[in-house]
C-alpha positions in Angstrom: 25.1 -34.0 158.2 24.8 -36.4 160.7 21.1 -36.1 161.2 21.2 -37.3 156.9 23.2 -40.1 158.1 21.3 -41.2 160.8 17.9 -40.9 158.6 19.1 -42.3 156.0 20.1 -45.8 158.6 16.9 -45.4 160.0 15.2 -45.4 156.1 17.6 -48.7 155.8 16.0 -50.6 158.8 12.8 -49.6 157.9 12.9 -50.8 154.0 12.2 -47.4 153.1 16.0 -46.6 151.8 16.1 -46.1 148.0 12.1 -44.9 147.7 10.8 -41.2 147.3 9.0 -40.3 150.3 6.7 -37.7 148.4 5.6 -40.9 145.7 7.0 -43.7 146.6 8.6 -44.1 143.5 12.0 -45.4 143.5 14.7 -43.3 143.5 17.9 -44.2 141.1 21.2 -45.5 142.0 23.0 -43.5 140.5 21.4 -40.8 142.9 22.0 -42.7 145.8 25.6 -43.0 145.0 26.2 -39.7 144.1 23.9 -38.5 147.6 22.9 -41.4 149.9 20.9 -39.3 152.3 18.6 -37.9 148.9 14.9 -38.7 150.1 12.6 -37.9 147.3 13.1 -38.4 143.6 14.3 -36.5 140.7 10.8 -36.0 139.5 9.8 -35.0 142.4 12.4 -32.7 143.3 11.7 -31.0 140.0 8.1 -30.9 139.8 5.9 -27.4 140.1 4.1 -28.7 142.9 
């Protein structure tokens, strides 16, 4: 958990907080909120590839 935490700072300083890391594609809000430390996006996460 705290490695999440402390990526999910790291994706904050960076300006990468808030975009899939597979597309780039921005991940929702309501995502976020439910799972801060969630690094790629629903479409991704549910993709076949």
């Amino acid at each position: 958990m705290l490695f999440k935490v402390e990526l999910a700072l790291s994706r904050m300083e960076n300006g990468d907080y808030g975009y899939c890391v597979t597309c780039r594609g921005e991940i929702k809000i309501e995502e976020l909120e439910a799972d801060p430390s969630i690094i790629v996006c629903h479409e991704c996460r549910h993709s076949d590839h």
